[in-house]
C-alpha positions in Angstrom: 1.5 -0.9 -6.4 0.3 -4.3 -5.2 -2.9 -5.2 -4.0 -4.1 -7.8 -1.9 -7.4 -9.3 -3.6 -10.2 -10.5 -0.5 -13.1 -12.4 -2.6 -16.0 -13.0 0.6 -17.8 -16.2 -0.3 -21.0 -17.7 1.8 -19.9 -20.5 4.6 -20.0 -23.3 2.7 -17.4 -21.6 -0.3 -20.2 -20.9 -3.0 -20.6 -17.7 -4.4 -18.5 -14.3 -4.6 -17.0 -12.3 -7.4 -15.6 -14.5 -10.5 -12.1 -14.3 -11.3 -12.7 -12.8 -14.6 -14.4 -10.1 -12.8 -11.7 -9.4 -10.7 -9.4 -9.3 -13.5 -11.4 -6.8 -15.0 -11.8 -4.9 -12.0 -7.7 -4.7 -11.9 -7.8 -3.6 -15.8 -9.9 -0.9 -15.0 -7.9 0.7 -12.3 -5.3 0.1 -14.5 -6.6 2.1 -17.5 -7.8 5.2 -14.9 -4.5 5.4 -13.4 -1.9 5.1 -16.2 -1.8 8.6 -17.3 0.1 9.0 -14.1 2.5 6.1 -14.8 0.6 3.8 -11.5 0.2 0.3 -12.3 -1.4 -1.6 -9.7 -0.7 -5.3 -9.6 -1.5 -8.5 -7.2 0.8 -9.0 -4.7 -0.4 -13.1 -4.4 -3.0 -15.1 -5.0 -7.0 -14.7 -4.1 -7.2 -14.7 -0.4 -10.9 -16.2 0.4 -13.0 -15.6 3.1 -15.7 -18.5 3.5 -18.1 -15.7 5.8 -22.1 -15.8 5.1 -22.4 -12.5 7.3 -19.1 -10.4 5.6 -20.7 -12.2 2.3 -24.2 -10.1 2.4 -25.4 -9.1 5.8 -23.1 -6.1 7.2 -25.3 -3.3 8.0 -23.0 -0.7 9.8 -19.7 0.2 9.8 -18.7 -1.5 12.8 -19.3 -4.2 10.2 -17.4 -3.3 7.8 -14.1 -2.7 9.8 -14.4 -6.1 10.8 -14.1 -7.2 7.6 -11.5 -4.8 6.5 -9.3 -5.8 9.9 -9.3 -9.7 8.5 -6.4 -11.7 6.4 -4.5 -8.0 6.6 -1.5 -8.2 4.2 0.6 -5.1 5.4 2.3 -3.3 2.3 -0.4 -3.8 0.1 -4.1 -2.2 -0.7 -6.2 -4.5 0.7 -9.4 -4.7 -0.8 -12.6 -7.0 0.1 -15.1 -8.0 -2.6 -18.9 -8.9 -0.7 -21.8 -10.0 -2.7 -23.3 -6.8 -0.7 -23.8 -4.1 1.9 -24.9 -0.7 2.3 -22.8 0.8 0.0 -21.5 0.4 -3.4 -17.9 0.7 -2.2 -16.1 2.2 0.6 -12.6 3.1 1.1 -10.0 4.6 3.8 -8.3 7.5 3.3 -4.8 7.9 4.8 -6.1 9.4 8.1 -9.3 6.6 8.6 -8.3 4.8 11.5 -9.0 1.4 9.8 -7.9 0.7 6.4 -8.8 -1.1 3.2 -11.6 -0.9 0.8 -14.9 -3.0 0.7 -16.4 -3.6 -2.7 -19.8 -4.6 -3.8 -20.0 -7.2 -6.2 -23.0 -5.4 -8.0 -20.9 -2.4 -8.1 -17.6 -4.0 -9.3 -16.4 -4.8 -13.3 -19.5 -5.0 -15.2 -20.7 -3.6 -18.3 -22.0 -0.2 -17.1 -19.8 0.3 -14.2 -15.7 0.6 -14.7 -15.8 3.3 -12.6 -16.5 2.7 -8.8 -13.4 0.8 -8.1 -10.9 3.5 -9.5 -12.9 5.8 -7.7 -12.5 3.9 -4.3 -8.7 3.6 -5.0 -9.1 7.8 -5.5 -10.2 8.5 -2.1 -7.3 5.7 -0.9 -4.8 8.0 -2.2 -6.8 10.9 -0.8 -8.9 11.8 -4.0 -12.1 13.9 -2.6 -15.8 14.1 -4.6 -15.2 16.6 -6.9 -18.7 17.6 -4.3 -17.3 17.6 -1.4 -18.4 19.4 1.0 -16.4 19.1 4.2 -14.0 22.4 3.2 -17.0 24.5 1.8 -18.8 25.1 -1.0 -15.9 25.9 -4.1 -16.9 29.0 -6.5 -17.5 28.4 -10.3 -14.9 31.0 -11.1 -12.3 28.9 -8.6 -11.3 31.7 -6.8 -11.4 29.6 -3.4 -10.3 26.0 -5.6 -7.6 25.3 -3.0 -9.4 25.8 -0.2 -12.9 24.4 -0.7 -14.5 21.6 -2.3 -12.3 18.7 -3.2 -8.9 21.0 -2.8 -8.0 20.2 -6.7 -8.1 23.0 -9.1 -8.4 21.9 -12.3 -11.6 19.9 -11.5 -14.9 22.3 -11.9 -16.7 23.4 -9.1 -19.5 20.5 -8.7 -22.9 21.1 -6.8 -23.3 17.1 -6.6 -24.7 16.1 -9.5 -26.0 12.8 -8.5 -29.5 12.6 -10.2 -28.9 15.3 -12.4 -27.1 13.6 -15.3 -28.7 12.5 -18.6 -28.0 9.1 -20.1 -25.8 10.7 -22.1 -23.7 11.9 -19.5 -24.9 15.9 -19.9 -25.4 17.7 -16.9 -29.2 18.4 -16.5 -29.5 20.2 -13.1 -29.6 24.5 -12.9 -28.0 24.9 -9.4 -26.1 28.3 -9.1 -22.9 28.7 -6.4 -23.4 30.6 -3.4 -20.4 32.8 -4.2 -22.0 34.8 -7.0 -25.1 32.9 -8.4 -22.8 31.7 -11.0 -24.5 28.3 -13.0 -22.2 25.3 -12.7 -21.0 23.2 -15.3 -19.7 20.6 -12.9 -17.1 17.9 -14.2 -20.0 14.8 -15.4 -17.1 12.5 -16.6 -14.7 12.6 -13.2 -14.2 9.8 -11.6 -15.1 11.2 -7.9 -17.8 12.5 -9.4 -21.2 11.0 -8.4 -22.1 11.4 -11.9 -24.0 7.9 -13.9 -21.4 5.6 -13.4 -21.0 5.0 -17.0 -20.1 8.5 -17.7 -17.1 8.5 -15.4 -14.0 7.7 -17.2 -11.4 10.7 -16.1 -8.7 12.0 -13.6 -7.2 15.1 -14.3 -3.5 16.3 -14.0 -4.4 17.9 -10.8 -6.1 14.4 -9.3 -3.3 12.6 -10.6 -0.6 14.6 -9.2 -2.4 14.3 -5.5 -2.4 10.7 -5.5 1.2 10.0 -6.6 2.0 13.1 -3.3 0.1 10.8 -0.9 1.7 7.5 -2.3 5.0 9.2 -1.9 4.9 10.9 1.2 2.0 8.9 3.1 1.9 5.7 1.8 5.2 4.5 0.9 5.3 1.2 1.5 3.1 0.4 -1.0 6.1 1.4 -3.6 8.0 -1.5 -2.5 8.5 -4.0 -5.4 6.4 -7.0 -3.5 4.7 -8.1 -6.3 6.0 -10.7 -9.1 8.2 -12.4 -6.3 9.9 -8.4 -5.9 10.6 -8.9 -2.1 11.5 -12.5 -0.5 12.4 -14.1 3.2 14.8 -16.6 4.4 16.0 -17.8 7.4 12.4 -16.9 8.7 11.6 -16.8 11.4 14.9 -16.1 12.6 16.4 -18.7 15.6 14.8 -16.7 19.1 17.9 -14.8 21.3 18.1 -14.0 24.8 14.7 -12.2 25.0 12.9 -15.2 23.8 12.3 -13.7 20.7 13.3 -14.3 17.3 14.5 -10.8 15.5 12.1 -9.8 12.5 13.6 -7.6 9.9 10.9 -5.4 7.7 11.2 -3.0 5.2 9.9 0.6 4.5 10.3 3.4 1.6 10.4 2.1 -1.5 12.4 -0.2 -3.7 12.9 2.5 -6.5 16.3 2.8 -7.0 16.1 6.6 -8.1 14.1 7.6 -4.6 17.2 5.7 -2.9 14.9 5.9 0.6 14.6 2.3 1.7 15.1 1.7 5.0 15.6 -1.7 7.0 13.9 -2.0 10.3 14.2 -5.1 13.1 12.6 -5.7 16.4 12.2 -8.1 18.8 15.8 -8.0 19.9 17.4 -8.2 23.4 17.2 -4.6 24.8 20.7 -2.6 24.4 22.2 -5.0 22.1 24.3 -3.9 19.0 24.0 -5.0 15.7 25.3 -4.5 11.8 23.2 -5.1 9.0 25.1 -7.0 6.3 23.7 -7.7 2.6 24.9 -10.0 0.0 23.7 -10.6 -3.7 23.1 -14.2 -3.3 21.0 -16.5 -0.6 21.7 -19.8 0.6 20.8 -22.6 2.6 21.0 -21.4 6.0 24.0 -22.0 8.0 25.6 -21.4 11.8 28.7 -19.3 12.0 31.2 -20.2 14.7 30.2 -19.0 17.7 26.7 -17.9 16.9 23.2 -18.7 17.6 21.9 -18.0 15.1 21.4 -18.8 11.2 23.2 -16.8 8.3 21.3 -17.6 4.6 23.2 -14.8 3.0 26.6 -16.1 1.3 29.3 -15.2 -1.3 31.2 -11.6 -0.8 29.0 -10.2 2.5 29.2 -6.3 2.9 28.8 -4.8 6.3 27.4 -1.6 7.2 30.1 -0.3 9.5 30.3 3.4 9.2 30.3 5.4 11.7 26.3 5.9 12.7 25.7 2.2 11.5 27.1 0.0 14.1 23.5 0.4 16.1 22.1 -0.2 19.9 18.7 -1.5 20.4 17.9 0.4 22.8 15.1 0.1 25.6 12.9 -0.7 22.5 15.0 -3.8 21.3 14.6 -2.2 17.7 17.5 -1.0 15.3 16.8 0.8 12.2 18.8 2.2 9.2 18.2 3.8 6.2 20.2 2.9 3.1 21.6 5.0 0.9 21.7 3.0 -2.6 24.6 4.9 -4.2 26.9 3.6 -1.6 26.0 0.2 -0.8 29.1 -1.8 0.8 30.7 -5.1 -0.4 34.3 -6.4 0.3 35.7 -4.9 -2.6 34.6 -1.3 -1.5 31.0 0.7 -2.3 29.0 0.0 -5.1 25.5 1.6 -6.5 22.5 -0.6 -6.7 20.8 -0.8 -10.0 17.5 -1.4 -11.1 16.7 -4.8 -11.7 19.6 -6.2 -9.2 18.8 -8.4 -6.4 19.8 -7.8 -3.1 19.3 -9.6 0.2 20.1 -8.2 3.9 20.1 -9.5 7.5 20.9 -7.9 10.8 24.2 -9.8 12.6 24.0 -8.8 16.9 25.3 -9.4 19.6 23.3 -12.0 21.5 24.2 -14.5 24.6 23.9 -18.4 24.7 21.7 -20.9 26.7 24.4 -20.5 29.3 24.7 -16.5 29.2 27.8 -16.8 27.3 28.8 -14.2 24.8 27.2 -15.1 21.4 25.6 -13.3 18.0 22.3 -13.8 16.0 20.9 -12.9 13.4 17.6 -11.8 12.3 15.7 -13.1 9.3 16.6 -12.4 5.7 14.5 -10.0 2.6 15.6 -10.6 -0.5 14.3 -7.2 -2.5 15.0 -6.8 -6.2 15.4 -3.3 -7.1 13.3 -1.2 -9.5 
């Protein structure tokens, strides 16, 4: 899953977090999430933010969206690195209405603390404190563990243990749940625990299996292969049409072969215009077709989608979508299946008018996605 890396530096460039830090910072969110087979990696290189009041003078949280709405890089966890603030991290969930994560340096890749930023990628993927408190207090004996506390069953019922851990990591408090008086024995080495931050150094199955459901069904774009060069553009942006606009082809779903649910989306076209995509395994220099507007970069053995329910209007919306289904992808020498590791680029061809309202085409810009 690819991350976009924000190091916040004073005004004049000095300071903020050291790239060996932030290596280590990556490592360790490796090593908490690779039971469940999630490597995260960076989808480009270090944005910096040359801010002195991002760097250590936010004081509210009107302050910290700010930060977390700047240098956006959609498809990827963005995450900010500040020298400090009030916190020691702070993340969105999938519901927050801004997104991102805001790390302080203190707080990030040191000796006796791996744990904070795999716990702030947790509550990204909709991890809960093993505490929380929001759905109710949960019962030792779990009896309500899917209803209350952090909605996982297969972490302990935790009273919030936060002062009441030993240096080494055993629980020290004597709190009793309101369900039957029982004594907790609350999970000290959980990662969304707010256990010593040394003693934190495990997801369970049940944690695990949460956050791959929310990357699936709530964040998948962040399954698409952008890192390592995974997704490209050409011909971008695309030559404007009729509307003044020049057509911008995305992506969503993921580029998993085996979840075949990618889907290719363009906007900014002329209202009730129709258009095919094509694809190609090959990109060019970008050329003009007879009789068209616009610029083609795919080349060598085009396939059109041109089933029925693919040739597409724009609508009111000047937007077409389609969702691809990978098993049947079409070339000139009939339907093939897309396999991991293949490259494969697309564009959408429409129907578009010229500087003198003549018929014409376009066509939008290109991706170039290789496959997982």
């Amino acid at each position: 899953m690819p991350i976009t890396l924000h190091v916040v530096r004073t005004n004049s460039g000095s300071g903020g977090l050291s790239q060996a830090r932030v290596d280590q910072a990556m490592l360790d969110a490796n090593n908490a999430f690779a039971p469940a087979g999630i490597e995260f990696c960076s989808a480009g290189p270090i944005d910096y933010i040359d801010d002195s009041f991002f760097y250590d003078s936010m004081s509210s949280i009107d302050d910290i969206n700010m930060l977390r709405m700047t240098n956006v890089v959609p498809g990827t966890i963005n995450i900010y690195f500040v020298e400090s603030f009030p916190y020691c991290g702070i993340s969105a969930f999938t519901f927050s209405s801004v997104q991102g994560i805001v790390m302080n340096n203190a707080c990030t890749a040191t000796s006796t603390n791996a744990s904070t930023f795999p716990h702030e990628i947790g509550h990204y993927f909709d991890l809960f404190h093993t505490h929380e408190p929001f759905y109710g207090d949960e019962c030792v004996d779990g009896s309500n563990c899917d209803t209350a506390g952090d909605l996982v069953c297969d972490t302990a019922a935790d009273p919030n243990v936060s002062g009441d851990v030993s240096s080494s990591c055993d629980y020290t408090g004597n709190a009793t749940d309101p369900c039957n008086g029982t004594a907790y024995d609350p999970p000290v080495e959980n990662y969304m625990s707010y256990s010593r931050k040394q003693c934190r150094d495990v997801f369970t199955p049940g944690q695990l299996d949460r956050a791959l459901a929310t990357l699936v069904n709530l964040r998948p774009e962040l399954a698409l292969p952008i890192c390592a060069g995974g997704i490209e553009t050409a011909c971008d942006p695309a030559v404007p049409n009729a509307a003044g606009t020049s057509a911008a082809l995305s992506v969503s779903g993921t580029g998993v072969v085996s979840a075949n649910n990618l889907t290719l989306h363009t906007n900014g076209l002329p209202q009730n215009t129709f258009g095919i995509y094509v694809n190609s395994q090959s990109v060019g220099a970008p050329y003009t077709p007879m009789n068209s507007r616009g610029n083609l970069c795919l080349i060598n053995d085009l396939g059109r989608y041109i089933l029925p329910g693919q040739v597409i209007s724009s609508g009111a919306l000047g937007e077409i979508s389609l969702g691809l289904d990978l098993t049947q992808t079409p070339t000139p020498f009939g339907f093939t299946q897309v396999a991991g590791g293949q490259t494969w680029a697309f564009q959408l061809w429409y129907r578009d008018t010229d500087s003198s309202g003549g018929a014409s085409s376009n066509f939008s810009n290109a991706l170039s996605i290789t496959f997982l």
